[in-house]
C-alpha positions as CSV (number, residue, x, y, z in Angstrom):
1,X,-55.2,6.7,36.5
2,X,-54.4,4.7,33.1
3,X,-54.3,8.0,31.3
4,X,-51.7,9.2,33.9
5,X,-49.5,6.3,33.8
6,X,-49.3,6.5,30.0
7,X,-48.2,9.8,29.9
8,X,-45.1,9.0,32.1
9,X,-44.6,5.6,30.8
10,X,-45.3,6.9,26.9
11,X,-42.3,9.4,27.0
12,X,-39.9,6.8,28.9
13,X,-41.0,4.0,25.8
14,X,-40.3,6.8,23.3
15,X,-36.8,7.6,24.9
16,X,-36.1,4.4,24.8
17,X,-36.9,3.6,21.2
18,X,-34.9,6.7,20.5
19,X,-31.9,5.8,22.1
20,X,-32.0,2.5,20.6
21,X,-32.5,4.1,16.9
22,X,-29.8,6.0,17.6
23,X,-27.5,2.9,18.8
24,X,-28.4,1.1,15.7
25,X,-27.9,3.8,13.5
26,X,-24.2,4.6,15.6
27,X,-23.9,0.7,15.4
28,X,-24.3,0.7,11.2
29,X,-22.4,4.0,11.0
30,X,-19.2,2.5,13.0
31,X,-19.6,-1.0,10.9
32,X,-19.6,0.9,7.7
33,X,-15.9,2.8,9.3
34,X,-14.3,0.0,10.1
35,X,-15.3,-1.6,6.8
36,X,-13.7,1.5,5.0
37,X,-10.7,1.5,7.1
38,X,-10.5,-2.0,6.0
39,X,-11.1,-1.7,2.6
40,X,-10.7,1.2,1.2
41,X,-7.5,3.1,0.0
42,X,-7.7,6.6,1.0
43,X,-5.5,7.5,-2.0
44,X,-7.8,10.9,-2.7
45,X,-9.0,13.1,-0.9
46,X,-12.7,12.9,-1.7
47,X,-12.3,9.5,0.2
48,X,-11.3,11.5,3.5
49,X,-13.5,13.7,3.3
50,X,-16.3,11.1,2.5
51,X,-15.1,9.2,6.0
52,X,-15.0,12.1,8.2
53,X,-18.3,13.2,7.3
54,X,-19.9,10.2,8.4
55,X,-17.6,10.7,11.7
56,X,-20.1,13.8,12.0
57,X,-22.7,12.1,11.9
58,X,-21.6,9.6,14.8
59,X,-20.4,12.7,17.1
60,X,-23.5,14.0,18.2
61,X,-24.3,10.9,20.2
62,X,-21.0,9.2,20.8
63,X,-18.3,11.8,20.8
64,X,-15.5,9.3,22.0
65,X,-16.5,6.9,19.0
66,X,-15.9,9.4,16.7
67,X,-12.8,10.6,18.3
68,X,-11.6,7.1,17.5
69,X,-12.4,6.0,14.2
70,X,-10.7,9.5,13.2
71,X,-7.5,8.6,15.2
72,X,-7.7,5.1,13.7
73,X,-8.2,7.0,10.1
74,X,-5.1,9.1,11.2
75,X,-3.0,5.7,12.2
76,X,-4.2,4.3,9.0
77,X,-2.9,7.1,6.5
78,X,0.6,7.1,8.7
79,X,1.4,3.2,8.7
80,X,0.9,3.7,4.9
81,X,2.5,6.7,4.5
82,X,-0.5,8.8,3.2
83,X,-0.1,12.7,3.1
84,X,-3.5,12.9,1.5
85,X,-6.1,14.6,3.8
86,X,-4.2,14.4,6.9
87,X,-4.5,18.4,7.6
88,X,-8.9,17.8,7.6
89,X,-8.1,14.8,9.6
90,X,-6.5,17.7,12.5
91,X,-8.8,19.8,11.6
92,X,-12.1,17.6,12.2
93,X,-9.7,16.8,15.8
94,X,-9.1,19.8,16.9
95,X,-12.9,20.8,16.4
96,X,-14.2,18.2,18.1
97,X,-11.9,18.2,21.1
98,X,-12.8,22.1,21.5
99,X,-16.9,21.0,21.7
100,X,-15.7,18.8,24.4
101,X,-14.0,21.5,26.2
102,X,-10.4,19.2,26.0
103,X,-8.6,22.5,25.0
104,X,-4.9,21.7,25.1
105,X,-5.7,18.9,22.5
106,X,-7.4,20.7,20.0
107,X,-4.8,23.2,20.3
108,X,-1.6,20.4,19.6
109,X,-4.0,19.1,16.6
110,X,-4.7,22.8,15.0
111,X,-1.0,23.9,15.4
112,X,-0.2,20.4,13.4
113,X,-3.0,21.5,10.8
114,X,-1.7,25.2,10.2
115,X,1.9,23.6,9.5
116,X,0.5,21.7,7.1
117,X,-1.8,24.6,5.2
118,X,1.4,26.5,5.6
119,X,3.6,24.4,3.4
120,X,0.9,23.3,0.9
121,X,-0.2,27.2,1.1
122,X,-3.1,27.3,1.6
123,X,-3.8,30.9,3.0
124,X,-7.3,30.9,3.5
125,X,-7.2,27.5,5.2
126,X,-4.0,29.2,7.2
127,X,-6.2,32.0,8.6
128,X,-8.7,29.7,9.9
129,X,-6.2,27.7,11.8
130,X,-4.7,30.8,13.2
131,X,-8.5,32.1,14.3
132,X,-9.7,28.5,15.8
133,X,-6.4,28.9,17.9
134,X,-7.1,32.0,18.9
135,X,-11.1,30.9,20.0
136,X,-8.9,28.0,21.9
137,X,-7.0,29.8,23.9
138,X,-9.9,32.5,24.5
139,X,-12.1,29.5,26.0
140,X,-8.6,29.1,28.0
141,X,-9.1,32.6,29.0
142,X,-5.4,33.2,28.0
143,X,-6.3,36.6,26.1
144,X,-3.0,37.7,25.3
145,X,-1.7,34.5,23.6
146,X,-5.8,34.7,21.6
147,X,-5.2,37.7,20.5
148,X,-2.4,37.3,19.3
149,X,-3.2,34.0,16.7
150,X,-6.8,36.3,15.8
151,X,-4.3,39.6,15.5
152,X,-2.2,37.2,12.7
153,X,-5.3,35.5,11.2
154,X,-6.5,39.2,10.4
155,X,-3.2,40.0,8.9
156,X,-3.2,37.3,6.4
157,X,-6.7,37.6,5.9
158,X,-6.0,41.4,4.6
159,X,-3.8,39.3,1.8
160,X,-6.4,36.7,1.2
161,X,-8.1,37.0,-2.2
162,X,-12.0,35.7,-1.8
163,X,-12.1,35.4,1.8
164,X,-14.0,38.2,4.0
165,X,-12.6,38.7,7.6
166,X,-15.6,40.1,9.6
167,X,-15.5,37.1,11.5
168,X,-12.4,37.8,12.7
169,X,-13.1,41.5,13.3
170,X,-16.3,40.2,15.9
171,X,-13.6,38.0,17.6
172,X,-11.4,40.0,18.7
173,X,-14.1,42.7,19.1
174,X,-15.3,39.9,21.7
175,X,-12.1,39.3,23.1
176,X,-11.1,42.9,23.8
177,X,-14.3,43.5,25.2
178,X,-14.1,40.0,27.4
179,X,-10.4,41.6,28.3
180,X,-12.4,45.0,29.1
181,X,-10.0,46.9,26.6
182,X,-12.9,48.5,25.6
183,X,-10.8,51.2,22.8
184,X,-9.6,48.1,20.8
185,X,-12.8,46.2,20.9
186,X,-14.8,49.0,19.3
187,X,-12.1,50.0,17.0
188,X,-12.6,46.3,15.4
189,X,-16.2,46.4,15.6
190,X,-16.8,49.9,14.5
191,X,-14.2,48.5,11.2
192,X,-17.0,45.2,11.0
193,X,-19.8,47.6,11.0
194,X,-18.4,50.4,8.4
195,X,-18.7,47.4,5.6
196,X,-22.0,47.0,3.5
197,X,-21.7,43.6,2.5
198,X,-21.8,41.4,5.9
199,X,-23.8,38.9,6.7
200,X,-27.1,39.5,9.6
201,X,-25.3,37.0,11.7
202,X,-22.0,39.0,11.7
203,X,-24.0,42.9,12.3
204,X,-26.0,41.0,15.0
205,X,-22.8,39.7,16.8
206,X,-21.1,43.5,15.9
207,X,-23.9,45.4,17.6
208,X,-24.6,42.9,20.7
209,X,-20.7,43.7,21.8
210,X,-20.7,47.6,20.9
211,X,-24.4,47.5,22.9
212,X,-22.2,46.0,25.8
213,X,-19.1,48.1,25.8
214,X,-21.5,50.9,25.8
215,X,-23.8,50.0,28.9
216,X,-20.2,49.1,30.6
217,X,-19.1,52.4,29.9
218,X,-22.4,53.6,31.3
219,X,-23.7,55.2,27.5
220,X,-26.9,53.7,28.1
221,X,-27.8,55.5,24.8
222,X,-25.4,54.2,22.7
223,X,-26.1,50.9,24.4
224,X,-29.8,50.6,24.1
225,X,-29.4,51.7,19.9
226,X,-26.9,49.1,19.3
227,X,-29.1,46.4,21.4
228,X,-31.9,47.0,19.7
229,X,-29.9,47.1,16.5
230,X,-28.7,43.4,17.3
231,X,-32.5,42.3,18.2
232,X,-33.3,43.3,14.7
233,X,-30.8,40.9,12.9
234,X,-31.9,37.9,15.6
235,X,-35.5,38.1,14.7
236,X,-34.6,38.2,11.2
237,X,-32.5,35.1,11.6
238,X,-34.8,33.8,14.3
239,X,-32.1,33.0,16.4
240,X,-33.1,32.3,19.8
241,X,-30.2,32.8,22.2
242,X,-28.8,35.8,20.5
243,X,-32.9,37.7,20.8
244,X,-32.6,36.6,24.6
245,X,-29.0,37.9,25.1
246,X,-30.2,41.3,23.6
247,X,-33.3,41.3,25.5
248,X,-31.0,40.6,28.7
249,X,-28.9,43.7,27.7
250,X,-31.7,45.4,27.2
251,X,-33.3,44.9,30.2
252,X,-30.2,45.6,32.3
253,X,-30.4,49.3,30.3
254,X,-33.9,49.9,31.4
255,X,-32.8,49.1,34.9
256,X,-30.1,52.1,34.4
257,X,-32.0,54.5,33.2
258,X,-35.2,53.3,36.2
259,X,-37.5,52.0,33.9
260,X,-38.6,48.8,35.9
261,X,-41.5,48.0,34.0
262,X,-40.2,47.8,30.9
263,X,-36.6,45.8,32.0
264,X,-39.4,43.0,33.7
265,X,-41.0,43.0,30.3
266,X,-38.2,42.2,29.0
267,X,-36.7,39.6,31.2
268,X,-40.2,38.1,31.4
269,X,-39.9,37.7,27.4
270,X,-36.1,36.7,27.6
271,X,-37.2,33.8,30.6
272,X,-39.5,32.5,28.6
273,X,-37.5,32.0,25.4
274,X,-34.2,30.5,27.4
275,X,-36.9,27.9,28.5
276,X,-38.3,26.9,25.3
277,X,-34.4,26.4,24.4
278,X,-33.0,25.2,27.9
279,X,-30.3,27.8,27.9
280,X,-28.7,27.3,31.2
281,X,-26.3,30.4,31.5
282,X,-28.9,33.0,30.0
283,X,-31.3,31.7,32.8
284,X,-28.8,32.5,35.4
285,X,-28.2,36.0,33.5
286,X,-32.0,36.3,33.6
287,X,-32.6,35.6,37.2
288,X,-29.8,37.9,38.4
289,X,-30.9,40.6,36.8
290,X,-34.1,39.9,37.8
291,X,-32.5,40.0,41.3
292,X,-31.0,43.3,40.8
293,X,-34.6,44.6,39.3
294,X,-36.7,43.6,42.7
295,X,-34.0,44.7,45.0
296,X,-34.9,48.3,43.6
297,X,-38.3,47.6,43.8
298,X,-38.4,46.4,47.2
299,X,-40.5,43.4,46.4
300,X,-39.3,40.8,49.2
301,X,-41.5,37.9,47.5
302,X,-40.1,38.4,44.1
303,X,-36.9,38.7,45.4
304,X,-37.5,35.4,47.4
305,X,-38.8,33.6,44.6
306,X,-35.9,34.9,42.0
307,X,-33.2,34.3,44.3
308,X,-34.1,30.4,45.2
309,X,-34.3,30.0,40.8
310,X,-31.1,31.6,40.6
311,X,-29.9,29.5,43.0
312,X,-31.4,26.2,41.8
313,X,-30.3,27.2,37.9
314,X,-26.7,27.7,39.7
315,X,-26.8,24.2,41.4
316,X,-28.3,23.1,37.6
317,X,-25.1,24.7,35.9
318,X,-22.7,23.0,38.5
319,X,-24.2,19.8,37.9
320,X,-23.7,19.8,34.0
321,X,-20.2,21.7,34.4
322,X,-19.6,18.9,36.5
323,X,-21.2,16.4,34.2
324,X,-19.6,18.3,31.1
325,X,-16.0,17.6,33.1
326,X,-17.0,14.0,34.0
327,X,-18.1,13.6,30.4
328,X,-14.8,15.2,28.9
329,X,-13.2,12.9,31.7
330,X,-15.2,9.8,30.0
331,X,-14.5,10.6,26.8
332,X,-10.6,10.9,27.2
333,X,-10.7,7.6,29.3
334,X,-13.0,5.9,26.6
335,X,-10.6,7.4,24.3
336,X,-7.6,6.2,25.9
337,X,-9.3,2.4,26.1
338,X,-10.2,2.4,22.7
339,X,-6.4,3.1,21.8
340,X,-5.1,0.8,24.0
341,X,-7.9,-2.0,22.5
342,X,-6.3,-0.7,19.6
343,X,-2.8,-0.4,20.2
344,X,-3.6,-4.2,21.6
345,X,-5.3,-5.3,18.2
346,X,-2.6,-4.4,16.6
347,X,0.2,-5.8,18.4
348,X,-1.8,-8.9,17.7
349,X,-1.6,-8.6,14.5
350,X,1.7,-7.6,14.5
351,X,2.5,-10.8,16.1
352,X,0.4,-13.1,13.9
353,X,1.4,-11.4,11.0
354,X,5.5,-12.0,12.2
355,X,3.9,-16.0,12.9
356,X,2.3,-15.4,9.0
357,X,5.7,-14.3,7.8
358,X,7.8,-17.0,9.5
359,X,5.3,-20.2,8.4
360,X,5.8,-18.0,4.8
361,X,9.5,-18.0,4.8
362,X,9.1,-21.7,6.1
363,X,6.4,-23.0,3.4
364,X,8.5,-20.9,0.8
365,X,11.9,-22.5,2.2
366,X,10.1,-25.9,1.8
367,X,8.2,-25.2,-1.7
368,X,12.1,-24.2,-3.0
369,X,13.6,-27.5,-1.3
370,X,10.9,-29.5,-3.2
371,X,11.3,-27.5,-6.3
372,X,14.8,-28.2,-5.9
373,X,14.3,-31.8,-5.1
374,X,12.0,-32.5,-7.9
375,X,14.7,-30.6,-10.1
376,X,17.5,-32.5,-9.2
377,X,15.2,-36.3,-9.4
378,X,14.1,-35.2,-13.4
379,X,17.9,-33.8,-13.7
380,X,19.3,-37.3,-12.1
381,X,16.8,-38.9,-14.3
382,X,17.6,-37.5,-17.2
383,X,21.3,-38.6,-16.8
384,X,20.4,-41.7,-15.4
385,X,19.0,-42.1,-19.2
386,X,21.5,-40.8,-21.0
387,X,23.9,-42.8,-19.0
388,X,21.7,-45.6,-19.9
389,X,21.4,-44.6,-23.7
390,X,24.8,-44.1,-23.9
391,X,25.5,-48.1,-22.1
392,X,23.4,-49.1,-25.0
393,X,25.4,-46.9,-27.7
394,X,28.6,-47.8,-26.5
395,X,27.5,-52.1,-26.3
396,X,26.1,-51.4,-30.0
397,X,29.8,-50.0,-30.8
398,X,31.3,-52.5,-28.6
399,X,29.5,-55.3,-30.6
400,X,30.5,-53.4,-33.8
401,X,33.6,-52.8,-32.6
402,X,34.2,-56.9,-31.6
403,X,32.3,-57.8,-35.3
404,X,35.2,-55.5,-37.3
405,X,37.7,-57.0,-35.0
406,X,37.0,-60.5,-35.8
407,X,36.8,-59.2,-39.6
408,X,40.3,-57.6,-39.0
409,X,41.3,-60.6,-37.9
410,X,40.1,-62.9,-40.5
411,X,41.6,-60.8,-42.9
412,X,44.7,-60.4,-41.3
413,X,45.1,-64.3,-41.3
414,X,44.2,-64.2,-44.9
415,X,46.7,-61.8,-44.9
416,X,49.3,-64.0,-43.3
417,X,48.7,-66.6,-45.6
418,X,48.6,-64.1,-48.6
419,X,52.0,-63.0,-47.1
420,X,53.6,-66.5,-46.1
421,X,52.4,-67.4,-50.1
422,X,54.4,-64.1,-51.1
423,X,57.2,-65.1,-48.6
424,X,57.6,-68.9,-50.7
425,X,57.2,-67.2,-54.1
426,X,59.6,-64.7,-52.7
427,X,62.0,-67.5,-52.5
428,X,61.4,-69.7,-55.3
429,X,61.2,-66.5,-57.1
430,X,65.0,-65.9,-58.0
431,X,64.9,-70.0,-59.1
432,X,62.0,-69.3,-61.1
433,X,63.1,-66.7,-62.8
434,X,66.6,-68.4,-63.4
435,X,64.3,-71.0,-65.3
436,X,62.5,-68.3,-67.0
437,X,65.5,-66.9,-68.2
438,X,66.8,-70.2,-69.6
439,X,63.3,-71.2,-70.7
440,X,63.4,-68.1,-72.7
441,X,67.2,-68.5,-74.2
442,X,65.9,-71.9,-75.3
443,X,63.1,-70.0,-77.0
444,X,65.2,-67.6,-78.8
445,X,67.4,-70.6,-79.8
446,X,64.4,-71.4,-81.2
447,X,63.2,-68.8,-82.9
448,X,66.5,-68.6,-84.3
449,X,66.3,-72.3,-85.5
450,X,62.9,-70.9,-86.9
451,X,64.0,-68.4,-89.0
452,X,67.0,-70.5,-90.3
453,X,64.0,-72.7,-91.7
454,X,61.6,-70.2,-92.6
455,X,64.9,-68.3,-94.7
456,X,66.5,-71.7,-95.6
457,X,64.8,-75.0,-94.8
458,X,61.4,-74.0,-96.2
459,X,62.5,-71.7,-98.6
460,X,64.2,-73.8,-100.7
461,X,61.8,-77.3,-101.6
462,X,59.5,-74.1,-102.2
463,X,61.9,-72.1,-104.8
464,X,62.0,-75.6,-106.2
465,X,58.2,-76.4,-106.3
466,X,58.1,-72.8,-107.9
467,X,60.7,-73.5,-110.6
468,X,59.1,-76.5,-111.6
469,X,55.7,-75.3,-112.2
470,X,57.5,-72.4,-114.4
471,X,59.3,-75.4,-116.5
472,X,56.0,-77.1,-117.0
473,X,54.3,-73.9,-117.9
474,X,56.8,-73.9,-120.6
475,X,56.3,-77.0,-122.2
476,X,54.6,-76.6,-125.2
477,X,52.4,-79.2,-125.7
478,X,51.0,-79.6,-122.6
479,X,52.5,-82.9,-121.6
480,X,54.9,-83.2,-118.0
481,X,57.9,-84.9,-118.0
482,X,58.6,-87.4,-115.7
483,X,62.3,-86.2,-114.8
484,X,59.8,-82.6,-114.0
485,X,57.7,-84.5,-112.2
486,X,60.0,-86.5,-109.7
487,X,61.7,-83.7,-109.0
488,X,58.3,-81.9,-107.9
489,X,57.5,-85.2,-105.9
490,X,61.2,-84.6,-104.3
491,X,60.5,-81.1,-103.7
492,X,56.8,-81.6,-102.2
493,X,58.3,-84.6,-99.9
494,X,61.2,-82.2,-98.7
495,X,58.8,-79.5,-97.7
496,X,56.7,-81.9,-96.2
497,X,59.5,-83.0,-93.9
498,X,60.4,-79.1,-93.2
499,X,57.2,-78.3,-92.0
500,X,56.7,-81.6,-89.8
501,X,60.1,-80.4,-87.9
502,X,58.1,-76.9,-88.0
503,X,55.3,-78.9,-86.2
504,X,57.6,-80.3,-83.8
505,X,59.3,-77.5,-83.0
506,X,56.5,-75.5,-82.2
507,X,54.8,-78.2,-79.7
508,X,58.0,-77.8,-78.0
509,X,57.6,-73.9,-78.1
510,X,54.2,-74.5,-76.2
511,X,55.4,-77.0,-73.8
512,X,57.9,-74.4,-72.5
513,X,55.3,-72.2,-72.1
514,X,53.7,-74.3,-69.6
């Protein structure tokens, strides 16, 4: 019992740690997105790329995440007007909507791609736009409008250097055959298969289709050699759905031709792979031809048996169609929330950045006002003290001004006085000079009186004195006669007189001076 209850419980406890691996690994993915459309500045392309192959790695288990963070990536680049990358960012879309079956928007986001390859151009990057349109509207089941988009991707590609269009070749191969236009889809397959340097994957596809036009065109031949053909590229690949597809075809060829045995070995083989890989669609393929095969064999059981699997794998393919339409349905709604969260967020932001800008423009208004303020206080100030400076330069000249006045003034009464003295000697001037005038006609009386003496007065008692001393030099014997001698005394007495009055009159000289 214990052992039973771990085996049910064991799986449950490992799908659950699984899951919950996964969500923390989606969890640090997401975290490291945001913080890159955050931080980073998605200014090269390397930095795109880098971002949307993380956006890989998130899309196996959360397709609707990924579908965001690339839309956010995309709103990012447009807000700041970043060409850079924006044709992978369609690209990576478009893909991802076409896993999800939501056709008509990876169509809108690989016709905005090819626009932009066409004007960088960028052919070979053109002709796989133009084929993943065509494999769009082919999943659409419009063939017409896919064949046309594959039709021009091979066109171009015929002009492309480096780039080798057998993928192209099998496509429309597979969409002429799909379109049972059998004549076109081996003339493009028959051109895929004339080349020697294709890859196992692209003969494999090449022979599976001309295997199928063949059986439909009832060359079971033809059919069987190109099946068998394709069943030897699979097992060389080990690629599981296309050996059961071939074996299917196979199969249904044996049935043709009657050989029973050998189409139930084959189905048998083909069951038992699409098991192992859970192939849905092939199982149905399996049990309806299993279906046909016991209805020719007449074995009611089988028949039975076959018919309730192909029924229950039916009911199993309805289920996940209808689960793969309520997940695309999910994924567009989660989608949708996520942009409306987003368009939200950033009408938030939008709002608290206008708040941000307005308390800006406000603390900037008031930062300028106070600037200004402070300005115009140290500008006031600054006059106030030169006003100030200038009070005490102009009282210093004030007080210098007053000290020359009363200088001015002193000397301008000294002048007064100097000119009221001028002003008297002015007058008494014309008296004074009057007296001058008569002092000095006195004087030159004087003078005159001066000479008179000097030429007669005091000439004379000196001409005498003279004479005398000549007599007395004559005498002979030495002796001086009295009559000599009293005459000399006369003479000496008359000058003495001439030069008192000479005195006199020159004391009276000085007192006119004064």
């Amino acid at each position: 019992m214990k052992s039973q209850y771990f085996k049910i419980i064991a799986p449950l406890i490992f799908i659950c740690f699984a899951e919950s691996s996964f969500a923390i690994q989606n969890d640090s993915l997401q975290n490291f997105l945001e913080k890159k459309l955050l931080e980073a500045s998605f200014k090269e392309k390397k930095d795109v790329l880098d971002y949307l192959e993380i956006t890989d790695q998130i899309y196996p288990n959360s397709p609707s995440e990924a579908l965001f963070y690339i839309n956010m990536l995309e709103e990012k680049l447009e807000s700041e007007k970043i060409e850079i990358g924006k044709e992978d960012i369609l690209n990576k879309k478009g893909i991802f909507y076409w896993q999800q079956g939501i056709y008509d928007a990876a169509l809108k986001a690989f016709f905005e791609a090819l626009s932009i390859f066409e004007q960088e151009g960028n052919n070979i990057e053109v002709i796989k736009a133009l084929n993943n349109i065509g494999e769009t509207y082919k999943k659409q089941k419009d063939y017409i409008q896919s064949a046309k988009f594959i039709q021009l991707a091979l066109s171009k590609s015929d002009k492309a250097k480096d780039f080798a269009p057998e993928l192209i070749l099998v496509n429309l191969g597979q969409l002429f055959m799909l379109n049972e236009n059998y004549d076109s889809a081996n003339y493009y397959l028959n051109q895929v298969l004339s080349k020697d340097s294709i890859s196992n994957q692209t003969k494999g596809f090449a022979n599976l289709y001309k295997g199928m036009i063949n059986l439909a065109n009832a060359k079971n031949d033809s059919a069987h050699f190109y099946l068998q053909e394709s069943l030897k590229y699979w097992e060389k690949l080990n690629y599981a759905r296309g050996i059961v597809e071939s074996n299917i075809e196979i199969a249904r060829v044996y049935v043709l031709q009657n050989n029973l045995e050998k189409a139930n070995q084959r189905l048998k083989q083909a069951e038992q792979l699409a098991l192992n890989i859970n192939t849905l669609d092939l199982l149905l393929k399996i049990y309806q031809s299993k279906i046909e095969l016991f209805k020719i064999n007449g074995s009611k059981d089988s028949l039975v048996f076959y018919f309730d699997k192909y029924l229950e794998i039916q009911d199993s393919i309805f289920n996940a169609e209808s689960r793969a339409e309520i997940n695309k349905l999910s994924i567009q709604y989660n989608l949708s929330q996520k942009e409306k969260e987003s368009y939200k967020l950033a009408l938030e932001q939008s709002q608290l950045a206008n708040k941000i800008e307005n308390r800006t423009q406000f603390l900037i208004l008031l930062i300028v006002a106070l600037i200004f303020s402070i300005v115009t206080i140290l500008y006031l100030r600054n006059k106030s003290n030169q006003l100030k400076n200038a009070h005490i330069k102009l009282k210093q000249q004030k007080e210098e001004i007053e000290e020359k006045q009363k200088k001015i003034s002193s000397k301008s009464l000294d002048l007064a006085r100097v000119n009221k003295e001028l002003h008297n000697l002015n007058k008494n001037l014309e008296k004074r000079v009057l007296e001058r005038t008569r002092k000095l006609n006195e004087r030159n009386r004087q003078i005159a009186e001066f000479t008179y003496y000097n030429s007669h007065k005091l000439r004379a008692p000196v001409a005498n004195v003279l004479g005398l001393i000549n007599v007395i030099e004559l005498t002979k014997d030495g002796k001086i006669d009295p009559t000599v001698l009293n005459y000399l005394k006369i003479s000496a007495t008359e000058l003495d007189k001439v030069i008192f009055n000479l005195k006199n009159l020159l004391e009276l000289d000085e007192e006119l001076d004064q």
